[in-house]
C-alpha positions as CSV (number, residue, x, y, z in Angstrom):
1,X,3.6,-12.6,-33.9
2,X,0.5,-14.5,-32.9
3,X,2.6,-15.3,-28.9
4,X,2.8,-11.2,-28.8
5,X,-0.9,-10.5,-30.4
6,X,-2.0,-13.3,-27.2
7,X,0.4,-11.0,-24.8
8,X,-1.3,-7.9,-26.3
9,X,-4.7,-8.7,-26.1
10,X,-4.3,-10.1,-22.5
11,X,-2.4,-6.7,-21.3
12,X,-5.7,-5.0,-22.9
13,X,-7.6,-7.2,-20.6
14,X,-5.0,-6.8,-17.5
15,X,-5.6,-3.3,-18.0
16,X,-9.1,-2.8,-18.0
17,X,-9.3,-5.4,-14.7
18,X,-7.5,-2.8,-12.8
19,X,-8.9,-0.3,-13.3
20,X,-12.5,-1.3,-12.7
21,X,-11.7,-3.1,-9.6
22,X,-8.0,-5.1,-9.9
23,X,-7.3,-8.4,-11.0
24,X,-5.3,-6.9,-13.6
25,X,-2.3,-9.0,-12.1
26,X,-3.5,-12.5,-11.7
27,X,-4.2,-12.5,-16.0
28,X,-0.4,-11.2,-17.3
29,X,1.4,-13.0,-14.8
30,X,0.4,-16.1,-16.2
31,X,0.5,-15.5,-20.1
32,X,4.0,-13.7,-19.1
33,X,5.2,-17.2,-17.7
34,X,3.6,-18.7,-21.1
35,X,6.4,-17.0,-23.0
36,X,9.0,-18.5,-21.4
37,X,9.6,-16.5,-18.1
38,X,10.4,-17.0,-14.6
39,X,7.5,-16.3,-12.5
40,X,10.0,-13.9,-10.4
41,X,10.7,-12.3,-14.0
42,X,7.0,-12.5,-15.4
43,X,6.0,-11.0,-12.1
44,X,8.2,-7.9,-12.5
45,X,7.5,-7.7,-16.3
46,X,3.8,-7.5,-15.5
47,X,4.6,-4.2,-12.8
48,X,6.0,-2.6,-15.2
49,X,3.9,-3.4,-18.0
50,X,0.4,-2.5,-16.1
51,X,2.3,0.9,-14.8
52,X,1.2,3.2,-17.6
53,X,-2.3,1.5,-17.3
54,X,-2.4,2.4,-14.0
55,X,-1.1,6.4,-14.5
56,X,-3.8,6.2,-17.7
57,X,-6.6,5.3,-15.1
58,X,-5.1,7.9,-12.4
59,X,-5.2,10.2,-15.1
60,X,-8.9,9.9,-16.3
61,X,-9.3,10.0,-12.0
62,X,-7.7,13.2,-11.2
63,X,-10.7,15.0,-10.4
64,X,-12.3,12.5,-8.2
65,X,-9.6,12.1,-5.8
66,X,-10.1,13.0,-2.0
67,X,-8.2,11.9,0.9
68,X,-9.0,8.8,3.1
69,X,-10.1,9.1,6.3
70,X,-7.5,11.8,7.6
71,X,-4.5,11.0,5.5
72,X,-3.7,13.6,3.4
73,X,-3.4,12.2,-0.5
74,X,0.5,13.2,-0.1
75,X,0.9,11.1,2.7
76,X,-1.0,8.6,1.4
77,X,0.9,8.7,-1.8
78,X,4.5,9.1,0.0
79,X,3.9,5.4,2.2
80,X,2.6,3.9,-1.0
81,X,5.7,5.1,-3.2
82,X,8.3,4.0,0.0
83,X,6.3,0.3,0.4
84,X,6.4,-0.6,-3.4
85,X,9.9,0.2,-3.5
86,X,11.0,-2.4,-0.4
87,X,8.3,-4.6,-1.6
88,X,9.9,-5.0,-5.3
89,X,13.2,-5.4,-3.5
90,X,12.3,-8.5,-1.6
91,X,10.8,-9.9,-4.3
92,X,14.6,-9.5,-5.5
93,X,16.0,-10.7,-2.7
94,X,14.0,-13.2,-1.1
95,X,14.1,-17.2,-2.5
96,X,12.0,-17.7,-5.3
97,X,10.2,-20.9,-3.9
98,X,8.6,-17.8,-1.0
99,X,7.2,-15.9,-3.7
100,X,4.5,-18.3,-5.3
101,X,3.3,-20.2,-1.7
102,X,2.1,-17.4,0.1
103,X,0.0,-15.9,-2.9
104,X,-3.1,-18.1,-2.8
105,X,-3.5,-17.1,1.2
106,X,-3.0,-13.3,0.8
107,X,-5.5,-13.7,-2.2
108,X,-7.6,-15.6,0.1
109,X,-7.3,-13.4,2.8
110,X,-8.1,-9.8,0.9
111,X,-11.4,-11.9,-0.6
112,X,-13.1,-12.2,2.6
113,X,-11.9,-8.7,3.4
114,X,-13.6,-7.1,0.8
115,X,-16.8,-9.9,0.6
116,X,-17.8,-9.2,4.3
117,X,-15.7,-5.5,5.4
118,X,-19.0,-3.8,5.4
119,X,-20.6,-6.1,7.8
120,X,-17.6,-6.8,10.2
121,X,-17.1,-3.3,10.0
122,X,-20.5,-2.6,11.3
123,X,-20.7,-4.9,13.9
124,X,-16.8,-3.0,14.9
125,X,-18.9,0.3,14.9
126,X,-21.8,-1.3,17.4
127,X,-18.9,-2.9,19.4
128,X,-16.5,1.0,19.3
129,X,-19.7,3.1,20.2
130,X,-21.2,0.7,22.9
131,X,-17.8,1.2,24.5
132,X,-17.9,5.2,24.2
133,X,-14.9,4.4,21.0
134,X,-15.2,7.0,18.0
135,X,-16.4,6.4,14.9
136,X,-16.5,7.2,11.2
137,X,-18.6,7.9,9.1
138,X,-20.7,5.1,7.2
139,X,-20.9,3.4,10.7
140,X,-17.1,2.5,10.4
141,X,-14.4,2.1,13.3
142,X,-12.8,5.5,13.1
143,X,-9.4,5.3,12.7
144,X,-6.7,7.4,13.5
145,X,-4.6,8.9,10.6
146,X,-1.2,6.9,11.6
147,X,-2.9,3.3,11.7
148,X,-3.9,4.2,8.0
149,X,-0.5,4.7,7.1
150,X,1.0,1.6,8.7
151,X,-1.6,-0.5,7.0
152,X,-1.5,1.6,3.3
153,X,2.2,0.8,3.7
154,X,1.9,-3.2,4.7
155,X,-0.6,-3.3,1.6
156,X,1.8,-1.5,-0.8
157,X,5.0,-3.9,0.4
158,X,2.5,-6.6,-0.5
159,X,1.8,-4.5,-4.3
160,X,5.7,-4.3,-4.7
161,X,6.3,-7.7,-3.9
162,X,3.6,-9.3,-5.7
163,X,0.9,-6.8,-6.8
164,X,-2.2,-9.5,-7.1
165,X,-5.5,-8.2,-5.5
166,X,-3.0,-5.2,-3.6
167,X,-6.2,-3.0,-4.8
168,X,-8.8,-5.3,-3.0
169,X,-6.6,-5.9,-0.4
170,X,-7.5,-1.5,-0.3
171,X,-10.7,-1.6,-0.9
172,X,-11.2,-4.3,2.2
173,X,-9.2,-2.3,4.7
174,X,-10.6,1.4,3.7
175,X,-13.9,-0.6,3.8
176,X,-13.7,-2.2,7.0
177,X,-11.7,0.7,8.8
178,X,-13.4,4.0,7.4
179,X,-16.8,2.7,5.8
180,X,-15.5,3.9,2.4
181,X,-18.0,2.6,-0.4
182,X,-16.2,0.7,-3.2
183,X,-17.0,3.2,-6.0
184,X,-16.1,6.3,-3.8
185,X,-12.4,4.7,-3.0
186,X,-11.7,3.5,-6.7
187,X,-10.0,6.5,-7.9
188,X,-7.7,6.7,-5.1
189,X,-7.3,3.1,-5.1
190,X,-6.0,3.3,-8.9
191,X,-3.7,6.5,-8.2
192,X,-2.0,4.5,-5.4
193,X,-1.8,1.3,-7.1
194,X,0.2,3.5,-9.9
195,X,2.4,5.1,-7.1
196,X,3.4,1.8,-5.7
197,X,3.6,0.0,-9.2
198,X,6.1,3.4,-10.3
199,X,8.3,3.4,-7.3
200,X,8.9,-0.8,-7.8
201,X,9.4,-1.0,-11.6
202,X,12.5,1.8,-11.0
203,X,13.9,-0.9,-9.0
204,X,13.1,-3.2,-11.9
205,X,14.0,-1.9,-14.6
206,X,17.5,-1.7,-12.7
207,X,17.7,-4.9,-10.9
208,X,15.5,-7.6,-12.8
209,X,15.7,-9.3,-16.1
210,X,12.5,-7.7,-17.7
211,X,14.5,-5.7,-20.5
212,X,15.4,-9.1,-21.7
213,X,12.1,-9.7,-23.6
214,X,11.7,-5.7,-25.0
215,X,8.7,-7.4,-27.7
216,X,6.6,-9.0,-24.7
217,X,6.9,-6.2,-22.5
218,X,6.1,-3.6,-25.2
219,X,3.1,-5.8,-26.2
220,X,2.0,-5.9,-22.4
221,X,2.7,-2.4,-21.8
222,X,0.5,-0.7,-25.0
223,X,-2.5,-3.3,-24.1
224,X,-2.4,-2.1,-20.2
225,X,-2.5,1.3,-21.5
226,X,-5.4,1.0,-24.1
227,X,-7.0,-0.9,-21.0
228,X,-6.3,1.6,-18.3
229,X,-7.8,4.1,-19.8
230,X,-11.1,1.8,-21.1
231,X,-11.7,0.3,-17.8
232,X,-11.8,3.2,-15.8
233,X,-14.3,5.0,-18.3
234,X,-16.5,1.7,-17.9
235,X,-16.0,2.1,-14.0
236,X,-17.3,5.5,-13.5
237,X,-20.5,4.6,-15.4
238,X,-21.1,1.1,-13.1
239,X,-23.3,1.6,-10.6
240,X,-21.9,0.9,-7.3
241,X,-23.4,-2.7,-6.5
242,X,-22.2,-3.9,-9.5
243,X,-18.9,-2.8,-9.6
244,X,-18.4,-4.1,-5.8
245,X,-19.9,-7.4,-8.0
246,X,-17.1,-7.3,-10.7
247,X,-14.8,-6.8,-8.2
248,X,-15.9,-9.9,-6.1
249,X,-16.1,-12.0,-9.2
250,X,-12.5,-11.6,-10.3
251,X,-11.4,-11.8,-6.7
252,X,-13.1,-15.3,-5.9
253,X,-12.5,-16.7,-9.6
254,X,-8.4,-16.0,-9.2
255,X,-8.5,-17.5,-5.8
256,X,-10.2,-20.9,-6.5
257,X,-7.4,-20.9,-9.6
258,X,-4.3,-20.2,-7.5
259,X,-5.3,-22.6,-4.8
260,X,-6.1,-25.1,-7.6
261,X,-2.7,-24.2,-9.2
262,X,-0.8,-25.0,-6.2
């Protein structure tokens, strides 16, 4: 009881780091490990666990969802959906030993995306309009509707394999690309992180050993829910600096851990 209260309180915690800004990942992979799991099973418990957390957020989001830049939210949707799946299946597929040395740098990576996509993307803009290039709006690179697709579907193979910082890793690019604040992308950054997340745990509810452990994943599952749907209540209250400094925090502070974990 008190190793599924811990796994219940940390899902509650998971869930609730999504949905203000992501993270959600990076805190039930490792008390999933705690109980005994592979990481390859721990990390495929905690996708399906953090789903419903994720549709709870989407949910509480419906309203506030518009397209970015000019993908439809279909389209967007439909990539996100087809790159979780073949994500999740290469985390099936792929050695083990792959999965945990490439997370640090794609952690890494999205960090200084989203720390300094705003400036880069500005100094893009200056470079785009001195050379008669288009632009977006916010003083962003405009670009074209197909180069969003290509990356939203790199991201969510990234989200099926792994899934830590997949939102950041959104928020950076729509940032950078399209000069989309933090706050105004958040909802759509939840409703695709629940599209990826739903298309990969069919393939692992199938496939992986998560059903093994029906207690730790319940316990994961109902905190991620009561989270989901707290965090993104807090997240529509925080003003716009600060959540882009929640989001930051996690995103350094998980980092500095994996590196020193490795």
């Amino acid at each position: 009881m008190p190793e599924i209260s811990l796994v219940l309180l940390v899902g509650v915690v998971a869930g609730t780091l999504n949905a203000v800004g992501g993270g959600g990942t990076f805190v039930a992979l490792p008390a999933l490990v705690a109980t005994g799991l592979s990481p390859v099973t721990a990390n495929a418990s905690s996708t399906i666990a953090l789903v419903p957390g994720a549709l709870a957020g989407a949910w509480v989001y419906r309203r506030e969802l518009a397209p970015v830049g000019g993908t439809s939210t279909s389209a967007l949707t439909t990539t996100s959906v087809i790159g979780g799946a073949l994500g999740a299946g290469l985390l099936l597929l792929l050695p083990s030993a792959s999965f945990g040395a490439a997370v640090p740098w794609l952690l890494a990576f999205a960090t200084v995306l989203l720390a300094f996509g705003r400036p880069v993307s500005r100094v893009l803009s200056t470079g785009s309009t001195g050379s008669g290039a288009a632009t977006g709006t916010g003083g962003a690179v405009a670009l074209s509707p197909r180069t969003v697709l290509v990356a939203q579907f790199l991201v969510a193979v990234y989200g099926g394999y792994f899934g830590g910082a997949v939102g950041i890793m959104m928020l950076a690019f729509w940032s950078i690309g399209l000069g989309l604040d933090t706050a105004a992308g958040n909802p759509m950054r939840i409703a695709q992180i629940a599209a990826l997340n739903l298309s990969a745990t069919a393939l692992f509810l199938v496939a992986s050993d998560a059903l093994r452990t029906p207690a730790v994943l319940v316990a994961m599952l109902v905190g991620a829910v009561i989270g989901g749907f707290a965090g993104a209540h807090l997240a529509r209250r925080l003003p716009a600096r600060l959540l882009r400094g929640v989001i930051l925090t996690v995103a350094v502070s998980m980092t500095v851990l994996y590196f020193l974990r490795g």
